[in-house]
N, C-alpha and C positions, 0 to 999 in steps of 0.2 A: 539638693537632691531632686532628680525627676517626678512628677507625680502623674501616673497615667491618668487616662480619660473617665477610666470607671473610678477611681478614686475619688477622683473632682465630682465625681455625680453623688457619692455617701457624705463627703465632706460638706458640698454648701450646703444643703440642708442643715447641716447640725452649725452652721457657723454661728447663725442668730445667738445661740443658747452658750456658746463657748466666749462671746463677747456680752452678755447679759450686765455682769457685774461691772465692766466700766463704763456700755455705753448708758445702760437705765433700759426701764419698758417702754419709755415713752418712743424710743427709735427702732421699738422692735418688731414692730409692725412693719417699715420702709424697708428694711433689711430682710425679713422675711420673704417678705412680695421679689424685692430683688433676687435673691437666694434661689427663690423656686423658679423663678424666671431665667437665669443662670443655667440653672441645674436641667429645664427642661428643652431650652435650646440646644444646650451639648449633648442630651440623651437622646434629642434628634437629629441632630447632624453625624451621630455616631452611628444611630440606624441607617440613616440614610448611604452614609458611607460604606457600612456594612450586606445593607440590602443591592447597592451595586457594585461591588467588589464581588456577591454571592450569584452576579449573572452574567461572569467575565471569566473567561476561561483563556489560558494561551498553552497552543499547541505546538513542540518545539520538536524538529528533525534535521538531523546535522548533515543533512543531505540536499537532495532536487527537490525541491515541493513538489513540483507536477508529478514526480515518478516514486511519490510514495502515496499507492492509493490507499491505505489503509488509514494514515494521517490523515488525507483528505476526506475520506467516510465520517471521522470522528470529528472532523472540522463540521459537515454538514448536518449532524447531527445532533450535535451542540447548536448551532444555528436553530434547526428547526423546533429544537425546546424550549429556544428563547434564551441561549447564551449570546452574549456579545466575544466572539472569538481574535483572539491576534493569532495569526498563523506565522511561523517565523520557521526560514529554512535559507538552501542556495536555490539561487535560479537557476535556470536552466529549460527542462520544458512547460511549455505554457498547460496551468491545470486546466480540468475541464470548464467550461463558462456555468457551469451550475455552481461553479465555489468563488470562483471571478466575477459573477454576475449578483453574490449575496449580498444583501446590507447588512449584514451580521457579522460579516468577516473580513478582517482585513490582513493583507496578508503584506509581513515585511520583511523584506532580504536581508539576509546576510551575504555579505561578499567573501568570498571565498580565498581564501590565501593562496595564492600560486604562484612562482616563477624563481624561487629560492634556488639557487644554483649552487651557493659555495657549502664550503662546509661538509661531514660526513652526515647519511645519511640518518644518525641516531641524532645529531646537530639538528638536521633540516627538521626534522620529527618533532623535536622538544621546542624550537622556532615556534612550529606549526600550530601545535597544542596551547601553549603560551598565549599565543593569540587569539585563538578562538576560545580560549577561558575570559579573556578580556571583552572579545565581543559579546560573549554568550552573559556577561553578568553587567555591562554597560546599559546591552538593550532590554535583558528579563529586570533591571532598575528603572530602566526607561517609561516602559509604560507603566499603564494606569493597572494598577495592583489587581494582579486576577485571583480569585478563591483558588482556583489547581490549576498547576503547571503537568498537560501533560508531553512529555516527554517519550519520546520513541526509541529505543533500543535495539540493536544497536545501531548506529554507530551511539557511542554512549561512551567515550574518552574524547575530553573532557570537562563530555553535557551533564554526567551524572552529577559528581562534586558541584559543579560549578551552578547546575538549577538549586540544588539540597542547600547550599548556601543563601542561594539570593531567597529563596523558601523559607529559611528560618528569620532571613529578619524582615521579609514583605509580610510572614502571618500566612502566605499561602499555603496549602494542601499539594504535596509533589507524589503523581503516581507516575512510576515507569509501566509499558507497553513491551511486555520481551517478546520479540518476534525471533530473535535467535541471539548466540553469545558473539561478542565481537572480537573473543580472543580464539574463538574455535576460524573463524574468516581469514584473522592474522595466521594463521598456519597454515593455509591454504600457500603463502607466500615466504613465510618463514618456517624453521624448523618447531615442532612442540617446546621444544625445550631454549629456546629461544630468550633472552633477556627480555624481547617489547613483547613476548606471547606471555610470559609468564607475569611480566609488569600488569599487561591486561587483563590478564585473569585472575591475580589478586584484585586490581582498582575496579571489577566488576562486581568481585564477592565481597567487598569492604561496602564500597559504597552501594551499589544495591539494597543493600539491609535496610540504608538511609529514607527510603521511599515511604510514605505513608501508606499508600496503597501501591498493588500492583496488578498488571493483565498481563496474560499470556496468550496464545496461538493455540497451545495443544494442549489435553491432557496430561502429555508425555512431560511436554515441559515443564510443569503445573506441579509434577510429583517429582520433577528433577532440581526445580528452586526448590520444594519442601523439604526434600531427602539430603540434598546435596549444599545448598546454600543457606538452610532455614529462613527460606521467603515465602512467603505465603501468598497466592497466587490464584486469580480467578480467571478460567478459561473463558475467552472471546473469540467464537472460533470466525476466520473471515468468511462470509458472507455478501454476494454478491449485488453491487446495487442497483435500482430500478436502471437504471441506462445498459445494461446486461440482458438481453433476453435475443429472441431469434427475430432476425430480419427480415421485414417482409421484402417478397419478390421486386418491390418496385426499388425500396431505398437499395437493394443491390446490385440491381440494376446502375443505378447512378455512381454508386462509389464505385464499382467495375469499370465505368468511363472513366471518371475519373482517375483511376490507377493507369487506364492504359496509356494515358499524356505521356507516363512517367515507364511506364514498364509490358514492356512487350509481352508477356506472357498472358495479361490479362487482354490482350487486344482479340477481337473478330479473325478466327482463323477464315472464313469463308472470304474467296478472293470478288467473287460475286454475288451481291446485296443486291435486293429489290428495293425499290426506294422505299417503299412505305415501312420498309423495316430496321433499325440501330440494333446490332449485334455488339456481344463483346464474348469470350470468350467462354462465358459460362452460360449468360443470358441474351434473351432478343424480345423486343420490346415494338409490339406494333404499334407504328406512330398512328395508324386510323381508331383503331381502338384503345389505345392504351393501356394494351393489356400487354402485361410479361409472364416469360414460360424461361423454365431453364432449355436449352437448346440438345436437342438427341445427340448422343455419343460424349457431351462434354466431358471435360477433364473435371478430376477430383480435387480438390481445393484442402490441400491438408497445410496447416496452420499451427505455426511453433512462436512465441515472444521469449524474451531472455535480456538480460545485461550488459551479456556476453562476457561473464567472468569466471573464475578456476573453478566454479563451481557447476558447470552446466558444461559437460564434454560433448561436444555437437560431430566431433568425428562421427560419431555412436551412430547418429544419424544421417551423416553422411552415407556410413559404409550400407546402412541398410537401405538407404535409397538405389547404390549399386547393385546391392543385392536382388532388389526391386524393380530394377531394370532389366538384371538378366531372366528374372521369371519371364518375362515379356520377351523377352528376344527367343527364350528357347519355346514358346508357341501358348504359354499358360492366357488365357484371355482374363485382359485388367486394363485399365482404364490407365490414360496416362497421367501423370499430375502436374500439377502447378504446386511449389511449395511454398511459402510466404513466413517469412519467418524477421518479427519486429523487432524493435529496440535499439538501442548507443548502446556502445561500453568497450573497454580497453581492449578488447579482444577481436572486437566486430573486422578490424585490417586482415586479423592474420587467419581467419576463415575465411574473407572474401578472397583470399589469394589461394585457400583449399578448392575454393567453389568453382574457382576460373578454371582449374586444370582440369576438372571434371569434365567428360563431353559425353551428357544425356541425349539419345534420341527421344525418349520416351517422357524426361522429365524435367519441371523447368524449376530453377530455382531463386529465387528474387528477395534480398533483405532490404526493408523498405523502413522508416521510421514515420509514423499517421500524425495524425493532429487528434490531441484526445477525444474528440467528437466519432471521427471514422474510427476510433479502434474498437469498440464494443459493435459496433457495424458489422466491420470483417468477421470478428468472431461468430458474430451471429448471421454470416453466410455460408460458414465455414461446413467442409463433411466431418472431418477430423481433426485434434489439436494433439500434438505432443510435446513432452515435458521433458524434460534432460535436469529437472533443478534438482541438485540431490544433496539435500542440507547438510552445513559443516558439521552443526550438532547432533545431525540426526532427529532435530525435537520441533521443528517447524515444518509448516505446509507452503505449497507455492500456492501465492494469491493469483497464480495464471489460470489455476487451474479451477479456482475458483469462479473466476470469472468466464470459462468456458463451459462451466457446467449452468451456471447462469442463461449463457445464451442456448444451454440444450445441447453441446458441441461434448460428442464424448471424445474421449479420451484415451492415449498410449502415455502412460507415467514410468519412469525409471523407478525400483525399487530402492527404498531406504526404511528405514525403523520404523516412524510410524506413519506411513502413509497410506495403510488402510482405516487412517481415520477421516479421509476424506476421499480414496479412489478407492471403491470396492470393485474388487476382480471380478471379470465376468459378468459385472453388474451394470455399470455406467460408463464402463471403460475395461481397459487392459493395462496390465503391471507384468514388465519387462527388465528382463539382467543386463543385456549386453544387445549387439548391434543383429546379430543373424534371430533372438528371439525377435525382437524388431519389424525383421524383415517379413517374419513370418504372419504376425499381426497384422501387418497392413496387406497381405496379400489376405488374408483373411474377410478384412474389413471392407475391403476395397472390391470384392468380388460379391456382382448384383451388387452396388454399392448403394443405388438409387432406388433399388427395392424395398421398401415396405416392412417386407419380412426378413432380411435381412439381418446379419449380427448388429451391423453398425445402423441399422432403423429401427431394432429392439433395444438395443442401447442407448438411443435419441427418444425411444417412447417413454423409458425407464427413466431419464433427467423430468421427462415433462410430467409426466405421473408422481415423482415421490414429492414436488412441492416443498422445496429445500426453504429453510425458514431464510426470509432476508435480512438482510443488514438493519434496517430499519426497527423493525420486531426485536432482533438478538441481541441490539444495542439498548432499545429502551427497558428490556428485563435485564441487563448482565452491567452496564453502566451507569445510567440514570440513577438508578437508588444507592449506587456509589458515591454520586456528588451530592446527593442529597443528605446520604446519614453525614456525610462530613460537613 
């Protein structure tokens, strides 16, 4: 029969006195000495293993590394408390060099399964999963034993089982992160009633329960695992991090050139430059002084990111850009724009072949994907940002949007359930139904746009004034004493 490590620690001690009668007193002395020397080797090697197993964390997303910032917050977070973190996800875009550049963190890919051709697609499905339960319990066996596996949700088939297992026999602490359900996503594609929606939405509500602890996004969510799942659930609402704030004139100045290599719209309308002066389309930069000014009449810089997936209908903003056009033609004075709108994702082809048939005089449209460095950049050059994310569940915030209030960039957000938990109307932004309220907003916004007084420069004064708590702060109150009581 096995005997654990703390056994062996109550045991030698008492051996001396269990062997008394056949070895005599006279050998009970060497065996003592030995015993306790035993006994207090193994209760240090067991601390020791304990004490750094208690400052190893690994962070698991069945997704992009790069393109889950929220993972990545809590990767540098854990870092800067003094965890040693394993970041484990698919590649794809490179994270920022503040999580690339840690010695605390290291991060390791999972290869991603693609190219399965035969078979029906509930085959290819079950292939798919199969294997990435394999990967997923190979490599969380592989490394070096972390105190808590956190785990992002969703995607969460078939990370949940699959951590909650390798968790019950490493000894580690398994908390899920619900940022939304991933059978509410699976309907976006399939019907509700669906065989793989409803498979998913049992295998969220079974195993979910499994987690020792867990984090939520919203409120909403927070009383929907309590009500509805009986999980119990501590809101971590996202928060924006130090690399989030407003740009100054000069750094956008440079990222301005830099876009125009790639994209005309951000180029020097003026056909004739004085030499001592580098124009680009927003800013102009005197080479004698080195001073930058945004340029009189410029265009409005209004600023969308996205996935591009069933959940972010960008028609919506389409049609209100045409809409926004014809204010303009029929004599309303407004400024033209440039719209810039980031991201990869399955969907990105079949807008760009919307965007082509469209022919704005008045406005330019441009889908660019940045290097994680420049994109809190743009945001933070940006006049305006809008939002099109409009949750499966209803119970989640977009981290876009987080991160533009961050840089002080307000805000047009689509309406859903609980999104004035984080875009208050009339306050920091504007919340819109459909594409003509839209339209009307930015003709709003847009008008005296550079003004001061302004809706949209009361709205930018309002982000700088309320002093939204950061990431940093909201994680060492709402996390940290998480891993600690456990």
């Amino acid at each position: 029969m096995a005997v654990s490590g703390s056994a062996l620690c109550v045991l030698l001690p008492l051996l001396p006195l269990l062997l008394l009668p056949t070895f005599g007193c006279s050998f009970l002395g060497a065996l003592c000495g030995a015993a306790a020397v035993c006994a207090l080797l193994l209760a240090r090697a067991r601390a020791a293993l304990a004490a750094a197993q208690g400052r190893r964390v690994c962070v698991l997303v069945l997704g992009d590394v790069g393109r889950s910032p929220r993972m990545l917050n809590h990767s540098l977070s854990l870092a800067r408390s003094g965890f040693r973190v394993t970041l484990l996800g698919y590649g794809g875009a490179k994270p920022h060099q503040d999580v690339v550049n840690n010695d605390n963190i290291k991060i390791v890919y999972i290869t991603e399964m693609t190219g399965l051709k035969f078979g029906s697609k509930i085959f290819q499905y079950g292939i798919k999963v199969f294997v990435q339960t394999l990967q997923i319990c190979y490599i969380l066996l592989k490394i070096d034993t972390p105190s808590h596996i956190l785990l992002q949700n969703p995607p969460g088939l078939p990370a949940i089982a699959a951590t909650w297992a390798v968790c019950l026999l490493r000894g580690s602490k398994f908390i899920i992160d619900w940022h939304n359900y991933g059978y509410t996503i699976m309907s976006l594609s399939h019907a509700d009633r669906h065989p793989i929606v409803l498979i998913a939405k049992w295998y969220e509500h079974f195993f979910g329960k499994l987690a020792d602890s867990n984090l939520c996004v919203t409120e909403a969510m927070k009383e929907d695992l309590r009500v509805n799942w009986n999980i119990k659930a501590i809101t971590l609402y996202d928060r924006p991090s130090p690399i989030f704030r407003e740009t100054p004139l000069e750094l956008q100045h440079k990222l301005f050139k830099k876009l125009a290599n790639d994209f005309v719209p951000f180029k020097g309308r003026s056909e004739f430059v004085p030499s001592d002066l580098e124009q680009t389309a927003f800013t102009e930069l005197n080479i004698s002084t080195g001073n930058v000014t945004h340029i009189q009449g410029r265009p409005a810089l209004l600023l969308s990111s996205t996935s591009w997936t069933e959940d972010e209908d960008f028609s919506i903003l389409l049609k209100a850009l045409e809409e926004y056009e014809g204010f303009i033609t029929s004599g309303i004075t407004l400024p033209s724009l440039v719209c810039a709108i980031t991201g990869k994702g399955p969907l990105q082809e079949f807008y760009n072949r919307l965007i082509t048939k469209l022919h704005f005089k008045y406005i330019h449209i441009c889908t660019l994907w940045l290097e994680a460095e420049d994109y809190p950049v743009l945001l933070g050059s940006g006049d305006l940002g809008v939002c099109l994310h409009k949750s499966t569940s209803g119970l989640d915030l977009p981290m876009k949007v987080v991160d533009m209030f961050g840089c002080c960039l307000p805000v047009c957000a689509i309406d859903f359930q609980c999104l004035d938990e984080l875009v208050k109307h009339e306050e920091n932004g504007l919340i819109f139904k459909n594409s003509h309220e839209l339209a009307v907003q930015l003709k709003l916004l847009f008008t005296d746009f550079q003004n001061g007084k302004s809706a949209l420069g009361i709205f930018k004064r309002n982000l700088k004034e309320s002093k939204m708590v950061q990431w940093d702060e909201n994680w060492d109150e709402t996390v940290l004493p998480l891993l600690k009581s456990n």
